[in-house]
N, C-alpha and C positions, 0 to 999 in steps of 0.2 A: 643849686638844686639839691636836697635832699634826698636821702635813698629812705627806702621803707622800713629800715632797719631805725631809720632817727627819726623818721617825721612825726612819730609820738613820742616826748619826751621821757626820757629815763627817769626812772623814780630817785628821789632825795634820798643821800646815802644813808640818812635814818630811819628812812622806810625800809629802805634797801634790805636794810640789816634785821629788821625786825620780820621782813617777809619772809627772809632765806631763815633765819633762827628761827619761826614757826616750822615752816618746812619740814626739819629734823624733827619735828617733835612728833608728827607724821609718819614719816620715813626713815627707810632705810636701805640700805643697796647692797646687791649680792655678794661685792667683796666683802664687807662689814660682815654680815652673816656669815661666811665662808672664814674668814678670821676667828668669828669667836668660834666656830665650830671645831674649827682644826687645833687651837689654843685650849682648848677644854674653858673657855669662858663665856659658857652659853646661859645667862642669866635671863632666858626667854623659853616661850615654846616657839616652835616653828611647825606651823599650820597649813598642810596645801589643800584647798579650798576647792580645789579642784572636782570630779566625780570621780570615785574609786575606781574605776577601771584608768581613767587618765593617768590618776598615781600609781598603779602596778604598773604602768607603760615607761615609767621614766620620774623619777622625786627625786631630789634633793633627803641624801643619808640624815637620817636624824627628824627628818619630818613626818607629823602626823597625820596621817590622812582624817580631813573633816569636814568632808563636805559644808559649801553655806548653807546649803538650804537645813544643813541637821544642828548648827549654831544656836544650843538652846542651854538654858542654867539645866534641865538635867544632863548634860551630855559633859558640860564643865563643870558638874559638881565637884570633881576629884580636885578640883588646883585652886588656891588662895584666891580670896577676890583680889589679890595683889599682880596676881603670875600676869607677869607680860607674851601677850603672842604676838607673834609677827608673820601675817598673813600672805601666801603668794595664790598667783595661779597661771596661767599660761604665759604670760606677757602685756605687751601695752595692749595690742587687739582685744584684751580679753576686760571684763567688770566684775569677775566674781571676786576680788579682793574688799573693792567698793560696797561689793553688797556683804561679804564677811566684816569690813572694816562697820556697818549701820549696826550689825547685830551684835556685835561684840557692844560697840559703845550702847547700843541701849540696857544690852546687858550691867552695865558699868562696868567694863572689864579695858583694863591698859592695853593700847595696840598700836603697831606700826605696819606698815604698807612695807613690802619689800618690790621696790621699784623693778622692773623686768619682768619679773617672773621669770619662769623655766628659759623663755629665750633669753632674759638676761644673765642666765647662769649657763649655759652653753654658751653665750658670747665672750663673756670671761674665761672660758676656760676650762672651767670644773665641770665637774661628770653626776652622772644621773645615775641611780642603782635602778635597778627593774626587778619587778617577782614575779612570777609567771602563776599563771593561773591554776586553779587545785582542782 
């Protein structure tokens, strides 16, 4: 008898590998980010996608607040069509990375998905700064 875990076959380990290496090209996870940040080798922007009030509530040090729905070539005019972002937002419950990650790519612009969002960065460990309201 088979558990549910096998009863569809696992993929051929050259798929395998081809699926997981797409993957990365995707993604990226909050220890990664949290490394380059604290190493000074942040060869990216870090994007929270979030609405301005959620980011004075709690972001990740070093991130920009940009709204998706404000994800337009005037707002990225300042950065290379090179500059890589890497887009979070609340967590797995949330889709506004998805809908940053459409506008970025139609934009042509380089991005990666930062897996968790804010709850994956509190489940790690690392801390959230706050600004308080003016």
């Amino acid at each position: 008898m088979t558990s549910a875990v096998s009863r569809i076959q696992a993929a051929a380990s050259p798929d395998a590998l081809a699926h997981f290496e797409a993957l990365l090209a995707f993604e990226t996870d909050c220890w990664d980010v949290q490394h380059a940040i604290s190493n000074d080798r942040r060869d990216f922007v870090l994007l929270d996608v979030r609405s301005r009030d959620h980011y004075r509530q709690g972001h990740i040090d070093q991130a920009l607040s940009l709204p998706y729905p404000q994800l337009n070539q005037q707002n990225l005019a300042d950065y290379p069509m090179d500059t890589l972002f890497v887009v979070y937002c609340a967590g797995p419950h949330c889709n506004a990375t998805e809908k940053a990650a459409i506008r970025l790519a139609k934009l042509g612009r380089p991005l990666k998905k930062m897996i968790g969002g804010v709850t994956g960065w509190i489940d790690e460990g690392f801390e959230l700064i706050s600004q308080t309201q003016g």
